[in-house]
Backbone as CSV, one residue per row, in Angstrom:
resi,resn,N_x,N_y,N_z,CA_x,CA_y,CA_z,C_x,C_y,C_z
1,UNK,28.883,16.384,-28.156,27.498,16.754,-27.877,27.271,16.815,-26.366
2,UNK,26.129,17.813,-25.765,26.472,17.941,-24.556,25.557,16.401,-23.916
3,UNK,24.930,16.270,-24.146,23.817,14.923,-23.903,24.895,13.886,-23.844
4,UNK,26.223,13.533,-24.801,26.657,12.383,-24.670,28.052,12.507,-23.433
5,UNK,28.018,13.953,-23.535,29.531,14.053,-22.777,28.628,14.307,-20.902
6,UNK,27.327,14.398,-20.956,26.650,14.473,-19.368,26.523,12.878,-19.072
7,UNK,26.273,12.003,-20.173,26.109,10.568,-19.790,27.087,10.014,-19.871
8,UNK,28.494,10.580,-20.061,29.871,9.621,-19.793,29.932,10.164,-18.529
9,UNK,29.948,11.535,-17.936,29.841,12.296,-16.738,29.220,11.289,-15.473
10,UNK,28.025,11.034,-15.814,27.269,10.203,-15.084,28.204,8.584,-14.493
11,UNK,28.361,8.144,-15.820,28.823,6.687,-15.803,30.357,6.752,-14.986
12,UNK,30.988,8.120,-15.026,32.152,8.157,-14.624,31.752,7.995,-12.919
13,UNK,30.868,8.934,-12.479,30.795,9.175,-10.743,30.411,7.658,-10.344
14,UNK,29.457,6.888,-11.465,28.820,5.452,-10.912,29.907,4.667,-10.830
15,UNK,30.798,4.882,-11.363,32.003,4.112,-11.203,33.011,4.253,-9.681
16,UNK,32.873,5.436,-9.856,33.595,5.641,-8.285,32.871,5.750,-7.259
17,UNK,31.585,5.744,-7.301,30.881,5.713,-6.402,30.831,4.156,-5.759
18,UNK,30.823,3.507,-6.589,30.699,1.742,-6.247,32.078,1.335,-5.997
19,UNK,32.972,1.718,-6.599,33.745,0.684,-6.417,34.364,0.030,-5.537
20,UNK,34.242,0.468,-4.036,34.268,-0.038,-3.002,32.923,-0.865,-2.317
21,UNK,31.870,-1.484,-3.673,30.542,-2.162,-2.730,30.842,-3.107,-3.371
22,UNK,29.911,-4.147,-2.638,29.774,-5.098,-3.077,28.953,-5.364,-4.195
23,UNK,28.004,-4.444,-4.627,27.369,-4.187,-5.905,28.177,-3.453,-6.869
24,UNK,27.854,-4.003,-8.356,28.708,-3.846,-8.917,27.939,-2.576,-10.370
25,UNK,29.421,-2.113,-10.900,29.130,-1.474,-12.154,30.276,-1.524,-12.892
26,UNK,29.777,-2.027,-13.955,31.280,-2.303,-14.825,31.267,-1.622,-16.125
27,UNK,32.230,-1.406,-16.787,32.740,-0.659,-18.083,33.941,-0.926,-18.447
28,UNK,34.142,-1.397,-19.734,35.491,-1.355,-19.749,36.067,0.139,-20.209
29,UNK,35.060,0.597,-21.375,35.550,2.029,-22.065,34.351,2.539,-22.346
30,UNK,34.655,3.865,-23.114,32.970,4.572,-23.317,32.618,3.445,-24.402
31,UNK,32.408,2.426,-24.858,31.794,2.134,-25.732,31.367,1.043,-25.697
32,UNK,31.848,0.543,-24.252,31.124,-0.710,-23.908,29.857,-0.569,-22.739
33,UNK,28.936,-1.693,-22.977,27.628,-1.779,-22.338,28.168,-1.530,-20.870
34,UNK,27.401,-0.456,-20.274,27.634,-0.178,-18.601,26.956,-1.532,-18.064
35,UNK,27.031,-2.229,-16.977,26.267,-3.248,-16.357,26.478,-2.702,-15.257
36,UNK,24.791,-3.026,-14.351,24.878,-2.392,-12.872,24.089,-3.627,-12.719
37,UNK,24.759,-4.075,-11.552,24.502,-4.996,-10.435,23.984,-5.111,-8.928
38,UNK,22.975,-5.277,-8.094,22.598,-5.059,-6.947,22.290,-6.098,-6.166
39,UNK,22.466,-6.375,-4.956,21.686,-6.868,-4.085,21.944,-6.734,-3.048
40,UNK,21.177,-6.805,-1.350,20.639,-6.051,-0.909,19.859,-4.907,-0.499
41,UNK,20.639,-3.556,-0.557,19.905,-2.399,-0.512,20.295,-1.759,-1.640
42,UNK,19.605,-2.397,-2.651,19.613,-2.062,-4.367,19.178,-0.487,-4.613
43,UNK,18.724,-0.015,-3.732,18.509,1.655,-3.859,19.692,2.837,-4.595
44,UNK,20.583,2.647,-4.079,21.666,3.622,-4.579,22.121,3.330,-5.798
45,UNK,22.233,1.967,-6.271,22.722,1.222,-8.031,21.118,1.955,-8.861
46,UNK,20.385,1.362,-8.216,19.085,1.712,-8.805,18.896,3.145,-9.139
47,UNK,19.217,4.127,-8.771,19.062,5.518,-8.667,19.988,5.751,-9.449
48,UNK,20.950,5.101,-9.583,22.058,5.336,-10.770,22.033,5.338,-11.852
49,UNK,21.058,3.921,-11.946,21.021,3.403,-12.928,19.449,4.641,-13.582
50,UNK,18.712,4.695,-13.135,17.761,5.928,-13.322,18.192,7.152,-13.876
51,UNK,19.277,7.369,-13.080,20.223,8.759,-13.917,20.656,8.268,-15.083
52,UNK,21.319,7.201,-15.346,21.803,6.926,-16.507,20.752,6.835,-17.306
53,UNK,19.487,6.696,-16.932,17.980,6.172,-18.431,17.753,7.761,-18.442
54,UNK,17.719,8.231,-17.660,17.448,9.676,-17.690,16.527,10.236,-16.674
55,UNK,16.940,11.529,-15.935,16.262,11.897,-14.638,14.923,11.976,-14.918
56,UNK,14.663,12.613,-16.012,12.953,13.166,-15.963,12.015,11.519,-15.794
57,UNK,10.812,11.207,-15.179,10.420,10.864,-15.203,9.253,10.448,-16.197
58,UNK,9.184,10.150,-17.498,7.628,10.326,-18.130,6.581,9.443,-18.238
59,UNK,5.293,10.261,-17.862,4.294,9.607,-17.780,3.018,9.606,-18.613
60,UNK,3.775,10.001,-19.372,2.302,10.120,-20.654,2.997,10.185,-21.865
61,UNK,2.607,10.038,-23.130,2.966,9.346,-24.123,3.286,11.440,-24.732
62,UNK,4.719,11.007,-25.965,5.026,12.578,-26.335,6.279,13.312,-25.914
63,UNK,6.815,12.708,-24.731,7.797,13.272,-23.894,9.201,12.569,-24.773
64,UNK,10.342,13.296,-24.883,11.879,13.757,-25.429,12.829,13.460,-24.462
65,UNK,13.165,12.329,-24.465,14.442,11.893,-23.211,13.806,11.473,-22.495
66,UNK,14.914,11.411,-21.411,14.167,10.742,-19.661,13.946,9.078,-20.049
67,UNK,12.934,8.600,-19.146,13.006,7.360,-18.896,11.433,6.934,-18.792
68,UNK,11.272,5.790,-18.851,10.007,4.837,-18.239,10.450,4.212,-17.121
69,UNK,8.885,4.077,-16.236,9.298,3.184,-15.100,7.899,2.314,-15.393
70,UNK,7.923,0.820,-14.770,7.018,0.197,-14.278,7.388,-0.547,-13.149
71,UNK,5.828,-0.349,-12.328,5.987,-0.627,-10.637,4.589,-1.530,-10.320
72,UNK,3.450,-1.833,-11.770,3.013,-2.578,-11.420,1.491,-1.833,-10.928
73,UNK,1.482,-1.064,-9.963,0.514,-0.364,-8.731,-0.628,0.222,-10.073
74,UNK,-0.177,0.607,-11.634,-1.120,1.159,-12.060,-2.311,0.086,-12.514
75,UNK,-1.852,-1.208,-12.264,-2.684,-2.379,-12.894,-4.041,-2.355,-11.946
76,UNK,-5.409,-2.573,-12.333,-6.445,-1.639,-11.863,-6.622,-3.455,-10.910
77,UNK,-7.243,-3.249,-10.024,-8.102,-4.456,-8.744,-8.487,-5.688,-10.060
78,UNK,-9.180,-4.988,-10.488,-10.250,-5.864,-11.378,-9.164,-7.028,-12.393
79,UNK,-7.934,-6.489,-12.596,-7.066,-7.099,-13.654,-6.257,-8.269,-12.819
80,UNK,-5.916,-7.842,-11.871,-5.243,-8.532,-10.439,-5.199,-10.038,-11.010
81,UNK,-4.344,-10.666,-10.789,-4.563,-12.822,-10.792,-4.886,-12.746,-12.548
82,UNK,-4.992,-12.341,-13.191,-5.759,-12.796,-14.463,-5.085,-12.046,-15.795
83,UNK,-4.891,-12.905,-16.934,-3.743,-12.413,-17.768,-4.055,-11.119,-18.106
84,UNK,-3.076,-10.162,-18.220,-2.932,-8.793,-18.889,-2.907,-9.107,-20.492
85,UNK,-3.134,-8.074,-21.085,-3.209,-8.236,-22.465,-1.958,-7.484,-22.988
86,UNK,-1.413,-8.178,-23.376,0.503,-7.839,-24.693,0.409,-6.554,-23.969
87,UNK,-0.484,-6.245,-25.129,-0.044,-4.353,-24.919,-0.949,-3.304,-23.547
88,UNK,-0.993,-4.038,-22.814,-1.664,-3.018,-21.536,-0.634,-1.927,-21.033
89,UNK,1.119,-1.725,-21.494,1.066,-0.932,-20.893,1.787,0.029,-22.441
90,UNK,1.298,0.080,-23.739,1.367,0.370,-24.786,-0.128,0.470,-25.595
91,UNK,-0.972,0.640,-24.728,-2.897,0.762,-25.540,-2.852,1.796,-26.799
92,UNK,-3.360,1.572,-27.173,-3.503,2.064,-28.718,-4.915,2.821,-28.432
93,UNK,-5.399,3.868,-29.308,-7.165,4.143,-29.591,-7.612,4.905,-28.933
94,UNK,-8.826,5.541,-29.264,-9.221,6.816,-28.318,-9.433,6.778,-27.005
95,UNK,-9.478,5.339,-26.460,-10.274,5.054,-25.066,-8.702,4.704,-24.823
96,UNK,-7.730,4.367,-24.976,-6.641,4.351,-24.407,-6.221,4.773,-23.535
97,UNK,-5.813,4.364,-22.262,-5.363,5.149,-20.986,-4.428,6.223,-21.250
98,UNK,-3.605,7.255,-21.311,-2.514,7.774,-21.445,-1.509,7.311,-20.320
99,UNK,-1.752,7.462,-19.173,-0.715,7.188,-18.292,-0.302,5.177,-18.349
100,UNK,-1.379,4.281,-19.333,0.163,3.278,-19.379,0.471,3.329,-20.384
101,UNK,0.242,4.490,-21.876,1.112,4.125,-22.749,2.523,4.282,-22.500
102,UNK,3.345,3.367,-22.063,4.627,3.397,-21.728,5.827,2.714,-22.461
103,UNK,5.014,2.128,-23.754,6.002,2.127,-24.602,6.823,0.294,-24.342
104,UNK,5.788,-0.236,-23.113,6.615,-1.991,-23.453,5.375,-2.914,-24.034
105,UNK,5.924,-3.928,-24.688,5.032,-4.806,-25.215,5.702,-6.270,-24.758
106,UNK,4.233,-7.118,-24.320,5.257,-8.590,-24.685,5.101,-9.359,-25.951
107,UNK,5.759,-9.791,-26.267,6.139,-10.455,-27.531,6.291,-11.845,-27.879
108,UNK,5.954,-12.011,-26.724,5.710,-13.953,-26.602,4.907,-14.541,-25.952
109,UNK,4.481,-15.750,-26.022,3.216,-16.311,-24.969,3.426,-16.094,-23.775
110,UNK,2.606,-16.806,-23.028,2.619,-16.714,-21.298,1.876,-16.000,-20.898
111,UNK,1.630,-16.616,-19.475,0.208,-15.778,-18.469,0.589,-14.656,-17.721
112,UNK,1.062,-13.568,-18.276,1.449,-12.317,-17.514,0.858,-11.599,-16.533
113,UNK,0.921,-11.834,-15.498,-0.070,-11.327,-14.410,0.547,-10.723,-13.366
114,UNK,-0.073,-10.029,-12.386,0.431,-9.063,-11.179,-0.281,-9.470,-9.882
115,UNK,0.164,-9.506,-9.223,-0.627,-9.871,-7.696,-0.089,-9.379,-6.547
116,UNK,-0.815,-8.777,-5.597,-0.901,-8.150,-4.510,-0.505,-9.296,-3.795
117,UNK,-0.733,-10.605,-4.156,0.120,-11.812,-2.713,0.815,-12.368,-3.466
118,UNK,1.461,-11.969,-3.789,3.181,-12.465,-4.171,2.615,-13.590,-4.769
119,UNK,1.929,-14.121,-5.673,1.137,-14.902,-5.969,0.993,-16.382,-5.191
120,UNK,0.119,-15.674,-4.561,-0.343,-16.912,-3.490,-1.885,-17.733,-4.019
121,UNK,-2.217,-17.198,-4.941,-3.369,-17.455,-5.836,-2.765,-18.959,-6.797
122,UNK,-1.482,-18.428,-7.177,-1.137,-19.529,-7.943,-0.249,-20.576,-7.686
123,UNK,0.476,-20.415,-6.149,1.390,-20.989,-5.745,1.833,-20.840,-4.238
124,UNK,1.021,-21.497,-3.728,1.131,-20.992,-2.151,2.057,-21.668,-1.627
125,UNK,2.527,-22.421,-1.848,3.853,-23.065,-1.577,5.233,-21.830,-1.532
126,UNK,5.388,-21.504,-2.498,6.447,-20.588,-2.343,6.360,-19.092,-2.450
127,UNK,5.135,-18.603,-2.050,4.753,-17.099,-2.249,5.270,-16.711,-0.618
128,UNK,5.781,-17.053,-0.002,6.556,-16.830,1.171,7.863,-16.125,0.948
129,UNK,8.355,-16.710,-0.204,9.348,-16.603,-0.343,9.317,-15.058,-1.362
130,UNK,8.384,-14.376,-1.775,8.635,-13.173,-2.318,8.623,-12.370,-1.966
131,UNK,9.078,-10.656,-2.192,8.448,-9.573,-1.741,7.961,-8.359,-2.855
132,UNK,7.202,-7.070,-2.143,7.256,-6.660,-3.338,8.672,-5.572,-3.279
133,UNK,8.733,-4.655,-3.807,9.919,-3.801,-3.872,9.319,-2.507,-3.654
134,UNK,7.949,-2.021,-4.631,7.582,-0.675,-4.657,6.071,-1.003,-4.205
135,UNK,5.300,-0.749,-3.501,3.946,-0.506,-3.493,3.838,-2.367,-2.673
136,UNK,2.257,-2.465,-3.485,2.319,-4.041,-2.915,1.967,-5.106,-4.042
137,UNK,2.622,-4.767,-5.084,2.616,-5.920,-5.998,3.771,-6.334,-6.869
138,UNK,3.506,-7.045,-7.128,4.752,-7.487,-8.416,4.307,-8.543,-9.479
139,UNK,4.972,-8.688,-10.222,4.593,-9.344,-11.400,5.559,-10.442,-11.845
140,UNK,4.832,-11.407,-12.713,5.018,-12.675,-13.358,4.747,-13.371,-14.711
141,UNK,5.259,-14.116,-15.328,4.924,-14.819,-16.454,4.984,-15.990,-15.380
142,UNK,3.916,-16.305,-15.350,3.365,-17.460,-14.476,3.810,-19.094,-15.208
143,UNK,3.520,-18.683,-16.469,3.446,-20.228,-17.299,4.545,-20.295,-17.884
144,UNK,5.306,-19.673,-18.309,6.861,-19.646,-18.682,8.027,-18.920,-17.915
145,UNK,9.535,-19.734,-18.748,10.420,-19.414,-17.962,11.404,-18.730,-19.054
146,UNK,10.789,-18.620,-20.247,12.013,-17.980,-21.172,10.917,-17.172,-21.912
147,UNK,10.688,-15.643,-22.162,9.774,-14.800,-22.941,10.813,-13.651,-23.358
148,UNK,9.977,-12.901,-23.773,10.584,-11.525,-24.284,9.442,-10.362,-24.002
149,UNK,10.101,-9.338,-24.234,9.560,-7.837,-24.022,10.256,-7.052,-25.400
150,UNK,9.028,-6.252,-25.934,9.330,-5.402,-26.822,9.104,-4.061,-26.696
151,UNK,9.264,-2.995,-27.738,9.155,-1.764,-27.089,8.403,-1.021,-28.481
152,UNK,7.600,0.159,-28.065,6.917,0.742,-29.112,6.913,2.309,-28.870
153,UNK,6.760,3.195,-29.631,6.778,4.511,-29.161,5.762,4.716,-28.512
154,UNK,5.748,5.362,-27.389,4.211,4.844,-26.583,3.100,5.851,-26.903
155,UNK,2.050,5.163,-26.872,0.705,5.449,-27.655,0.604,5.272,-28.831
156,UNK,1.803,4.425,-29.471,1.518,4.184,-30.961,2.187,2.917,-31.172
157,UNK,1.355,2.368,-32.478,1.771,0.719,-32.506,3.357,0.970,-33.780
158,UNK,3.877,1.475,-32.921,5.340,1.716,-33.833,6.338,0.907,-33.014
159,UNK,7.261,0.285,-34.378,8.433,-0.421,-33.164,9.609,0.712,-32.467
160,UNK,10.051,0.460,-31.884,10.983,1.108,-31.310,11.566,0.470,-30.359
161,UNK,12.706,1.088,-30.145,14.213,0.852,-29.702,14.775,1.373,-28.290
162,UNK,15.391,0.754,-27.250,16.515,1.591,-26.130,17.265,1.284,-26.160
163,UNK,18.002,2.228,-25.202,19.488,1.842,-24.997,19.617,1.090,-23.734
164,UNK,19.080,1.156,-22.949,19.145,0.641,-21.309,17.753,0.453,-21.281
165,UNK,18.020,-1.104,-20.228,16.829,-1.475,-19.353,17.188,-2.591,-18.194
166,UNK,16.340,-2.148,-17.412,16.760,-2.935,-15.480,15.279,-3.407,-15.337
167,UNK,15.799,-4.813,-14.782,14.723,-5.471,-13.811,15.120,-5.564,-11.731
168,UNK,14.205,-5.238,-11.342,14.157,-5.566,-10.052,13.785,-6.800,-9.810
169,UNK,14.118,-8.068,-9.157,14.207,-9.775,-9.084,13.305,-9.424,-7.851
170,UNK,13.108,-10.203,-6.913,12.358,-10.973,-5.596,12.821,-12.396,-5.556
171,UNK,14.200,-12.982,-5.096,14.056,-14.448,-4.253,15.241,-14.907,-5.500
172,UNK,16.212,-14.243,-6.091,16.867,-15.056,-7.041,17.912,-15.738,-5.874
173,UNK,17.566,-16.674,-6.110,18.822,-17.715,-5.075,19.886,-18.340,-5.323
174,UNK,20.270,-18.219,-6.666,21.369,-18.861,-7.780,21.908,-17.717,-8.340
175,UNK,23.106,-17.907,-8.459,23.908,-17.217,-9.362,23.908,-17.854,-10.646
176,UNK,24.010,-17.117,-12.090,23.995,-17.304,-13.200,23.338,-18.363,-13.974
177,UNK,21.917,-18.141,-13.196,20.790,-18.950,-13.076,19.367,-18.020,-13.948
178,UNK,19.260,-16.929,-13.510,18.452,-15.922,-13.660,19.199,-14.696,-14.994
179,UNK,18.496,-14.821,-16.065,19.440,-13.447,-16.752,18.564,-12.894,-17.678
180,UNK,19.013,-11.527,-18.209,18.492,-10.882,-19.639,19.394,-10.733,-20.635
181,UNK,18.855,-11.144,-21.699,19.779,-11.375,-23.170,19.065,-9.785,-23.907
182,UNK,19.956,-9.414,-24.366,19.280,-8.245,-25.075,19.789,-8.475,-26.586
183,UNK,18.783,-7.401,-27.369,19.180,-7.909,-28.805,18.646,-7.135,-29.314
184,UNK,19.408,-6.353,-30.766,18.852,-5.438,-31.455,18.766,-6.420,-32.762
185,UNK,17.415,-6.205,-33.643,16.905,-6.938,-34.181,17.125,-8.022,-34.081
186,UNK,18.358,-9.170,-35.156,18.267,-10.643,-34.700,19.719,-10.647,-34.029
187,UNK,20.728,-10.006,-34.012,21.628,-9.609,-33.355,22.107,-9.262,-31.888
188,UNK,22.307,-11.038,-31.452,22.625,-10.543,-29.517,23.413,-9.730,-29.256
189,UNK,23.417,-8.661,-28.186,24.065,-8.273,-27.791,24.668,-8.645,-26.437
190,UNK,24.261,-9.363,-26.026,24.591,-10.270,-24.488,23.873,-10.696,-23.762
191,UNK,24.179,-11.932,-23.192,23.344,-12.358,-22.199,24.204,-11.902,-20.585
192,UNK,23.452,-11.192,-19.578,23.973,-10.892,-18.360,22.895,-11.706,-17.497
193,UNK,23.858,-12.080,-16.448,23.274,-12.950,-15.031,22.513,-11.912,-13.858
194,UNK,21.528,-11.932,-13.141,21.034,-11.533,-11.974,21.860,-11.777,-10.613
195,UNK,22.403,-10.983,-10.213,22.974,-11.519,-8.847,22.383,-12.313,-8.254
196,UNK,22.620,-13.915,-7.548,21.821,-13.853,-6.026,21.441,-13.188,-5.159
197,UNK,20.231,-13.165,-4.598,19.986,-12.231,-3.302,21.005,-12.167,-2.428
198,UNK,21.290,-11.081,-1.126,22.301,-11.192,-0.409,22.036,-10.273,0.708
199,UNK,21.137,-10.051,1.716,20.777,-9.394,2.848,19.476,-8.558,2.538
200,UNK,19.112,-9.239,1.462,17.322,-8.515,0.973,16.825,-9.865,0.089
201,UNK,15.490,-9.953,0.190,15.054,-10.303,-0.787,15.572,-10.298,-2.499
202,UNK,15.919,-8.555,-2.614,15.806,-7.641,-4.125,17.223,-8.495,-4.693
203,UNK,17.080,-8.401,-5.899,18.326,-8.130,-6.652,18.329,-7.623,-8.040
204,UNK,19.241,-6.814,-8.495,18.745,-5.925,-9.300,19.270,-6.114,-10.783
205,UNK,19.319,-5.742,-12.296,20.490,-6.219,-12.917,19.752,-5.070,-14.148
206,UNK,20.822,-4.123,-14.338,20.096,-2.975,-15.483,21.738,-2.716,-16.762
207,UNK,21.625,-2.552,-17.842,22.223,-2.383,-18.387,22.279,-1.877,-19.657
208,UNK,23.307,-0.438,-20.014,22.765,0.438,-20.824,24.041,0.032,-21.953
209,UNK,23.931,0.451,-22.958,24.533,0.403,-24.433,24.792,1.548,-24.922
210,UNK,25.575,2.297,-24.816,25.889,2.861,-25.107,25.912,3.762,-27.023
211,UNK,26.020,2.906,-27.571,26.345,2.630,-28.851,24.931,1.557,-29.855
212,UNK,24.066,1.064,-29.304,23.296,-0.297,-29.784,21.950,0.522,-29.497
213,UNK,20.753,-0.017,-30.316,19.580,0.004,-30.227,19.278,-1.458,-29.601
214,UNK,18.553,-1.444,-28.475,18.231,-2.541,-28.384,16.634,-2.645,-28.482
215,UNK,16.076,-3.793,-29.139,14.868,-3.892,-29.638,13.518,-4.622,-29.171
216,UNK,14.700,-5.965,-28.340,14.246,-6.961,-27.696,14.923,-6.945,-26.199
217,UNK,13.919,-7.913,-25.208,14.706,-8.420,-23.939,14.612,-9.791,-23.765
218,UNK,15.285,-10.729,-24.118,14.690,-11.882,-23.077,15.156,-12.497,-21.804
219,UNK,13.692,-12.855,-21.352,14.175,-12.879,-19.645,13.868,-14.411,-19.785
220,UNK,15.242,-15.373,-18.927,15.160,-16.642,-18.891,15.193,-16.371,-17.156
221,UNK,14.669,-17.540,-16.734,14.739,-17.927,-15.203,14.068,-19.217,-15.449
222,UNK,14.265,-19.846,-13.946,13.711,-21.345,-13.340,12.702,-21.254,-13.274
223,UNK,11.422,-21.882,-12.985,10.330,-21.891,-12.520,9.458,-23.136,-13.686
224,UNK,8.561,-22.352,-13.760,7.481,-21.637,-13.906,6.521,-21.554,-12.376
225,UNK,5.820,-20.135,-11.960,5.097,-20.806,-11.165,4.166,-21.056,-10.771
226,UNK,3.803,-21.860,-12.033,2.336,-22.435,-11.853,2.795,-23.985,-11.886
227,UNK,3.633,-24.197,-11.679,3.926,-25.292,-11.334,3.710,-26.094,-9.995
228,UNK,3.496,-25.248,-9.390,2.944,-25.585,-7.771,4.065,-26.087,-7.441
229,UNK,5.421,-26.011,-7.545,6.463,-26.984,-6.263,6.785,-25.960,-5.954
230,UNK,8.259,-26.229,-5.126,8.249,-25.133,-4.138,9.611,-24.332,-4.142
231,UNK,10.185,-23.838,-4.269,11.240,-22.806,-4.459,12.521,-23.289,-3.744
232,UNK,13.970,-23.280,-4.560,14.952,-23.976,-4.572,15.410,-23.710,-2.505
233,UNK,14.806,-22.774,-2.283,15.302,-22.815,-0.502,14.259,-23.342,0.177
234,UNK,13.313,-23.842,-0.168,12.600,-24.936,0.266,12.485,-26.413,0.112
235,UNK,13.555,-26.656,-0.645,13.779,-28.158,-0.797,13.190,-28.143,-2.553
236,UNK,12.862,-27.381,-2.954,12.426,-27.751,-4.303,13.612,-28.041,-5.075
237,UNK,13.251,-27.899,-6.658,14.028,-28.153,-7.167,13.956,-26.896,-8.421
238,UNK,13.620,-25.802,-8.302,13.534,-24.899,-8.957,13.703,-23.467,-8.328
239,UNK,14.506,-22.630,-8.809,14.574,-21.174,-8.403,13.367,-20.354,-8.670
240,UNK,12.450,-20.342,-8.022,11.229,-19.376,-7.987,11.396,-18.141,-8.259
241,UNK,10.692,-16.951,-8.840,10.934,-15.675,-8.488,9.714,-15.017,-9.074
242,UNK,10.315,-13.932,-8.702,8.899,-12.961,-9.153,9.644,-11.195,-9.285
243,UNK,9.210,-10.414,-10.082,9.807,-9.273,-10.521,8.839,-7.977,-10.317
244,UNK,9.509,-7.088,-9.507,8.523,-5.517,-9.443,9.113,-4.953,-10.780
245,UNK,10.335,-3.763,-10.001,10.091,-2.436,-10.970,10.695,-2.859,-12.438
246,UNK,10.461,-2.322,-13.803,10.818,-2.114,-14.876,11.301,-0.920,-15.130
247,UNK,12.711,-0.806,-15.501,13.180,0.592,-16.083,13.873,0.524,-17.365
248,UNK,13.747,1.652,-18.341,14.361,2.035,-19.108,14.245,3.344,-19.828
249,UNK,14.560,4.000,-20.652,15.003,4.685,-21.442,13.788,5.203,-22.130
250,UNK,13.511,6.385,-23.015,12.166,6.986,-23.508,12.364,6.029,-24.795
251,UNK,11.411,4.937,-25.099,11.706,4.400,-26.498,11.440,5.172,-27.612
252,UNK,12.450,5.062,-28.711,12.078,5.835,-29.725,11.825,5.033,-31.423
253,UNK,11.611,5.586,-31.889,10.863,4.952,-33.139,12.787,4.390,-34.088
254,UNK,12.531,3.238,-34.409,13.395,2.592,-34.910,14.275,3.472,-36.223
């Protein structure tokens, strides 16, 4: 098929393109999960990893291939510091925004919120220590350190499935400390680690399947930070962080 033989195409150049960085992309064969790895100037893995979800960009609910992004910037002033609701960027109903049905849901408790000061609202102790990546915000599960993300066909309360999805980090300071477990229905498909930071703030960690629906994400890290202490390079005793962009794949109905 030409779709599957352009995305081995792809995965082949990401391979030789890296393999002299210090960021990584691994494969063993076409049928194992690609993993892309970043830190520092996470731009070029990132763009890769974009080609691999798919070039087109979509931004409204309806669109065939391509990819989702979230960067956060569409979350309105008024929502800022204060929990988002599950599905804000999956709304359902006639008054529904179109541009965030984007097809993620969360799927577990916690105070999901976005802030323009690296959340200095909730933790001024270590909001020094963040940045954003795209625009000037980024986002958090403030009250937990282990949740999940689900996916729906966007603009409709249908479950659905990808193949690939990447988080952008802010401040991971530990190696194999920070990770995403992915899983199609109750079935793991792996847990992968976040690089430590390493001449940036960013660090990046996206990974596609080739072969798997994946259904679920869960994201474990240190923290929480509403905990008010202070971030493991400040003498604390916890790896702080905070996360911009979201990427993946056009979800499709299970």
């Amino acid at each position: 098929m030409k779709s599957k033989t352009v995305m081995f195409s792809i995965v082949s150049a990401i391979l030789a393109l890296m393999a002299c960085s210090k960021n990584e992309t691994s494969t063993e064969d076409k049928e194992s999960p690609v993993v892309m790895k970043a830190t520092g100037d996470i731009n070029p893995v990132l763009n890769q990893f974009r080609q691999l979800l798919g070039a087109q960009l979509n931004t409204s609910p309806g669109a065939t291939g391509g990819r989702r992004e979230i960067n956060w910037d569409a979350v309105p002033v008024s929502l800022l510091n204060k929990d988002l609701p599950n599905d804000f960027f999956n709304p359902t109903g006639l008054d529904a925004e179109p541009a965030n049905q984007r097809g993620l849901v969360y799927s577990s408790v916690g105070s999901f919120r976005v802030s323009r000061e690296n959340f200095a609202e909730v933790n001024a102790v270590a909001a020094d220590q963040f940045e954003s990546f795209s625009g000037d915000r980024t986002f958090a599960n403030i009250s937990s350190n282990l949740w999940d993300v689900e996916f729906e066909v966007p603009g409709q309360a249908v479950d659905a499935s990808v193949q690939g999805f990447g988080i952008v980090f802010s401040d991971v300071d530990k190696a194999n400390s920070t990770s995403l477990e992915f899983f199609s229905a109750d079935k793991s498909l792996g847990k992968y680690f976040v690089p430590a930071k390493d001449g940036s703030s960013f660090s990046f960690l996206g990974v596609w399947f080739p072969n798997e629906k994946i259904t679920r994400v869960q994201i474990s890290h240190e923290g929480p930070l509403d905990s008010g202490q202070a971030d493991i390079s400040q003498n604390g005793q916890a790896d702080l962080l905070v996360m911009d962009n979201f990427l993946y794949n056009e979800p499709v109905k299970q």
